[in-house]
C-alpha positions as CSV (number, residue, x, y, z in Angstrom):
1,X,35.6,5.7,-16.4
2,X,35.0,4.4,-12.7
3,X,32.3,4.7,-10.2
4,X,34.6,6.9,-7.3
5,X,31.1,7.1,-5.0
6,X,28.1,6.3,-3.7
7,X,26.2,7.9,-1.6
8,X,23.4,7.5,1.0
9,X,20.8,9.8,2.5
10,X,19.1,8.0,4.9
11,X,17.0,10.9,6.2
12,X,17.1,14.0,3.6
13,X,19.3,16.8,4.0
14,X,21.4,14.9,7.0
15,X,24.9,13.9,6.9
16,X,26.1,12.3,3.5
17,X,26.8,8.6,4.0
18,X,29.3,7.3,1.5
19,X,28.8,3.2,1.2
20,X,30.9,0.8,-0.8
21,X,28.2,-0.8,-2.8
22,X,24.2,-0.2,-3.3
23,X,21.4,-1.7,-4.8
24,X,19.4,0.3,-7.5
25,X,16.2,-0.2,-7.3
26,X,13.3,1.7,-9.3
27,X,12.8,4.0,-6.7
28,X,16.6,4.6,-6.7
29,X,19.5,3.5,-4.3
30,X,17.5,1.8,-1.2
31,X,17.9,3.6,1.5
32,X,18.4,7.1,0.2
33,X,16.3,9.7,1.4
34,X,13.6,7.2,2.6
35,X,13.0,9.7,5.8
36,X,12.4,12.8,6.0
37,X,12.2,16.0,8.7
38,X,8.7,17.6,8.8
39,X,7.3,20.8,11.0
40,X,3.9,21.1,12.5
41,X,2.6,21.6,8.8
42,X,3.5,18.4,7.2
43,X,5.9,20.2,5.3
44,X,9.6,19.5,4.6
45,X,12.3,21.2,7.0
46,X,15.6,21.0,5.3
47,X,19.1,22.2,5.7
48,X,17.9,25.3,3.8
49,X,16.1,26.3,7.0
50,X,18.2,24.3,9.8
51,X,21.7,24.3,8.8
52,X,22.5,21.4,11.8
53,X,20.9,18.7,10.0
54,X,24.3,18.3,8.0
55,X,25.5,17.2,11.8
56,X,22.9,14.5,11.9
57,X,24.6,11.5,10.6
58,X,21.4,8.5,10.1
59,X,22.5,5.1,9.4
60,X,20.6,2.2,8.4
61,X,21.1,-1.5,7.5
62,X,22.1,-0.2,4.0
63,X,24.7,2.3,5.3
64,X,26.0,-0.6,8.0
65,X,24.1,0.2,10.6
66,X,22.6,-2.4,13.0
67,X,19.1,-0.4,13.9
68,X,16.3,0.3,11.4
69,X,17.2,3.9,11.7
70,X,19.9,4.9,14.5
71,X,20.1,8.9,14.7
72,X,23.6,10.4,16.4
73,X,25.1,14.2,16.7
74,X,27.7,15.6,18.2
75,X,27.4,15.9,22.1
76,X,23.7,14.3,21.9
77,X,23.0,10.2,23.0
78,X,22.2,8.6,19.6
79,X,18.9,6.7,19.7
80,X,17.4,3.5,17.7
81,X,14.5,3.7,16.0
82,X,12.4,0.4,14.6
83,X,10.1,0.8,11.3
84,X,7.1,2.2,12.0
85,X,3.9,0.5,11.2
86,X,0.8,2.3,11.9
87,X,-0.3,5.7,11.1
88,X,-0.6,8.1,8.6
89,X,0.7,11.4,7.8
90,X,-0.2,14.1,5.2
91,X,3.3,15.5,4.2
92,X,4.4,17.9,1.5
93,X,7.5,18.9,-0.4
94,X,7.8,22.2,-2.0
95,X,4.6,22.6,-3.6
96,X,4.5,19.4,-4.7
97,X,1.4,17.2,-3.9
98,X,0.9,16.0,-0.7
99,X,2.4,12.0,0.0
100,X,0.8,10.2,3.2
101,X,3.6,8.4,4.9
102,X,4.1,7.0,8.2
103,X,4.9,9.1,11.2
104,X,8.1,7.8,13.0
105,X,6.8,8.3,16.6
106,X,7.1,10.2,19.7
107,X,10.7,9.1,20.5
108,X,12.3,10.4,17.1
109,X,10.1,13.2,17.4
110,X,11.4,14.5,20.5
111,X,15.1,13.6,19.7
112,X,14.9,16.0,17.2
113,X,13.6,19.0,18.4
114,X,16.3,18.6,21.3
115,X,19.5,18.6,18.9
116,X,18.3,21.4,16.4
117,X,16.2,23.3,18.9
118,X,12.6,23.6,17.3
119,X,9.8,21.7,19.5
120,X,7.7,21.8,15.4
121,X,9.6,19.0,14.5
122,X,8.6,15.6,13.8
123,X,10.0,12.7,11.5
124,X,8.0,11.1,8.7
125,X,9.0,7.3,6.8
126,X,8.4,6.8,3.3
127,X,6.9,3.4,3.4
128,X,6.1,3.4,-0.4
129,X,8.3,5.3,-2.6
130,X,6.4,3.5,-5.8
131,X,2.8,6.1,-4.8
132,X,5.3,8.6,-5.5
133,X,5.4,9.0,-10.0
134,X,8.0,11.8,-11.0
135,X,6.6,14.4,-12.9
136,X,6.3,13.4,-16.6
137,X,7.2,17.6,-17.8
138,X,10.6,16.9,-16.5
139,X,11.2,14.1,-18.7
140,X,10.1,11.0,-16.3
141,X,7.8,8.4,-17.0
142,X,5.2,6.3,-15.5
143,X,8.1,3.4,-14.5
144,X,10.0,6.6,-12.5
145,X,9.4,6.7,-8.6
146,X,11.1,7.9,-5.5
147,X,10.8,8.5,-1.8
148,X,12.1,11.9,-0.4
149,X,14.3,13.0,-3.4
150,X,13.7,16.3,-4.8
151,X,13.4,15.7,-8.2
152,X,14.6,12.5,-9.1
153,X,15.7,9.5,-7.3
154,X,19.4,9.3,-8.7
155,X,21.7,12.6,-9.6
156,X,25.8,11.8,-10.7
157,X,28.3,13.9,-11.4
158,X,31.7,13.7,-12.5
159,X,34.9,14.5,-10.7
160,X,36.2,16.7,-13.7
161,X,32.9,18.9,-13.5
162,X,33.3,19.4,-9.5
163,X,37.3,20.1,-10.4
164,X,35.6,22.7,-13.3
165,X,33.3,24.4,-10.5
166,X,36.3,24.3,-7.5
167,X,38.6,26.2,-10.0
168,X,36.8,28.7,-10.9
169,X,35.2,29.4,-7.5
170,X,36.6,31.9,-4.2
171,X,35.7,28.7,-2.1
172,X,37.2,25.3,-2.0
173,X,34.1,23.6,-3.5
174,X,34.0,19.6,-3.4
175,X,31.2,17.2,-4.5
176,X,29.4,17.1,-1.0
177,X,28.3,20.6,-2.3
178,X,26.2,18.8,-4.8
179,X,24.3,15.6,-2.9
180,X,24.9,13.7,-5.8
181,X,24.2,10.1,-5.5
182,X,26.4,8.5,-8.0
183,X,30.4,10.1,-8.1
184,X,32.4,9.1,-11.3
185,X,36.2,9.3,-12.4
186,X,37.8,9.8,-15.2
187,X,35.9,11.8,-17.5
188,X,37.6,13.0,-20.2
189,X,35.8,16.9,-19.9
190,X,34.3,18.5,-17.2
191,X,30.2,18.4,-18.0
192,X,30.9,15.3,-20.4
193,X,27.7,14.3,-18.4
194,X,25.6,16.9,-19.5
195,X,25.5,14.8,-23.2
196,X,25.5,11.3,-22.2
197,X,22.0,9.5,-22.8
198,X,22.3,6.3,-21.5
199,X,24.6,4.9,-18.8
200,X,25.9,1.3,-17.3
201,X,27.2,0.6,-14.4
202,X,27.7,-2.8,-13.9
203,X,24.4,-4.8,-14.3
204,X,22.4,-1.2,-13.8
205,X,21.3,0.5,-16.6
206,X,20.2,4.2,-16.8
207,X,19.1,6.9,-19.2
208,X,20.4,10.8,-18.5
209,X,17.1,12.7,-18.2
210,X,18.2,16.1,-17.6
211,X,20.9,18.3,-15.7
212,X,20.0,19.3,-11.8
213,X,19.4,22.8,-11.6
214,X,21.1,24.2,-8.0
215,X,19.5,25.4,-5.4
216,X,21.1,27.6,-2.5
217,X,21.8,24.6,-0.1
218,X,24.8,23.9,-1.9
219,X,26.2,27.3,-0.9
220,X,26.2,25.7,2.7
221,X,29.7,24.2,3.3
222,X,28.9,20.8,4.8
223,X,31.9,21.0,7.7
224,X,31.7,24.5,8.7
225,X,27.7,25.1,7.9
226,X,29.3,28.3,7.5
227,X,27.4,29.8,4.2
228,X,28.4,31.9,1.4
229,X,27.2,33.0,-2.2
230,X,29.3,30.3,-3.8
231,X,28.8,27.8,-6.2
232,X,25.8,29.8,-7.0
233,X,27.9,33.0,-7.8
234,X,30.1,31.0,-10.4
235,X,27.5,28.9,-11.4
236,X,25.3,31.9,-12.5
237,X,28.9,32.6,-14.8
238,X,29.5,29.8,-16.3
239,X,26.4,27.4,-16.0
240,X,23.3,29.5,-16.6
241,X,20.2,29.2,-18.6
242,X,16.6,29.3,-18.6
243,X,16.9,31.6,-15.8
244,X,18.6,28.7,-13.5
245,X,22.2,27.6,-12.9
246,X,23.0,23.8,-12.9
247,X,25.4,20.7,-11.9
248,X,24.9,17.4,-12.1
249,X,22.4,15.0,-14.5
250,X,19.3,13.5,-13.4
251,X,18.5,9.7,-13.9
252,X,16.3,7.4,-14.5
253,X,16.6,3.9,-13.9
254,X,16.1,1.3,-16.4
255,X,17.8,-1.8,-15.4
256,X,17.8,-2.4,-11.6
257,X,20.8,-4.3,-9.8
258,X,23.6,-3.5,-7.6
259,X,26.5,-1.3,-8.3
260,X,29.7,-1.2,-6.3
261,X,32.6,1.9,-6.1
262,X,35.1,0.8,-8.7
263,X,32.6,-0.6,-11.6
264,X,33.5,0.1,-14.8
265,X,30.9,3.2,-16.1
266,X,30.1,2.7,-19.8
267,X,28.6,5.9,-21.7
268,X,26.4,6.6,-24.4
């Protein structure tokens, strides 16, 4: 089996970034979901509730960008944005504790609520990903961190799962549906992932600690932001239990290091 993709999040539920290589760190792949769209409230806005974000493509030195954070969308100016270094910012996930991060400031503030319309908005930085421990009744441990990632900082599926889901769905369904950071080829069944415990990819090591239970943002097609009741429909079918449907394995990283598209992905 091969790593087929990687893929960046610079600011959470914005356009999907695919890069060549990453580096795995133990907060996941840097520069993944390191920023992240708040309203008035501190709490997170996501595609769920503004379906534009998918247009907002965010790059950052680790997606080949030049700026710290450069934001673009279609028929908007782009604008730079540097790291920001002072303040602090009560935000909130879900119902997840609180996390005080850094605010980005006044000029990615108002950028935002001019493309998606909603003068709430502002845009927060996770600083420190490693305040952040995952929460150990979903199988994490103390060594587990992440930034702006729903439930863990790394999620991989296989091509023969997303293949599983397409065929078997009304819609064309493709991996974007899923967010997943790590893509891999050449599985020999579709959910093989759903039994591996431990995985390398090239120097990286990590261990499988459960599958990703789907939420209705992946029944927003990426392109069209046109929404329907698919995967979640077929999902419910074929991929239900515990009163949840799922796609997709969560990870935790043992052995940090870089990983590239094309490594060789050994199983366990």
């Amino acid at each position: 089996m091969r790593l087929a993709g990687i893929n960046l999040h610079p600011v959470k539920s914005t356009a999907i970034r695919p890069v060549q290589e990453a580096y795995v760190g133990r907060a996941g792949l840097v520069g993944d979901r390191e920023w992240m769209v708040v309203d008035g409230e501190g709490k997170l806005v996501s595609a769920r509730e503004v379906r534009e974000l998918f247009t907002v493509v965010a790059d950052t030195p680790a997606t080949g960008g030049g700026a710290d954070l450069r934001l673009s969308a279609p028929g908007h100016e782009a604008v730079e944005l540097a790291l920001p270094t002072e303040g602090v910012r009560d935000v909130q996930m879900f119902n997840r504790p609180r996390m005080r991060v850094r605010p980005a400031g006044p000029e990615a503030d108002a950028w935002l609520r001019r493309v998606l319309n909603r003068d709430d908005l502002s845009l927060v930085w996770c600083h420190d990903p490693f305040r952040r421990v995952l929460d150990p009744e979903d199988g994490f441990g103390a060594s587990d961190h992440a930034a702006f990632q729903d439930d863990s900082a790394v999620s991989l599926i296989t091509d023969a799962s997303v293949a599983a889901i397409d065929s078997w769905s009304e819609v064309t369904i493709t991996a974007q549906r899923f967010r997943p950071s790590l893509l891999v080829e050449g599985a020999e069944e579709a959910f093989a992932e759903d039994g591996w415990k431990e995985i390398a990819i090239g120097p990286v090591r990590f261990r499988v600690v459960s599958a990703v239970p789907r939420c209705v943002m992946t029944t927003i097609d990426p392109v069209t932001l046109e929404k329907s009741k698919e995967p979640l429909r077929t999902l419910a079918v074929h991929r239900r239990w515990d009163g949840k449907t799922w796609a997709a394995v969560h990870l935790g990283v043992v052995h940090p290091g870089e990983i590239a598209v094309g490594d060789e992905v050994i199983v366990s």
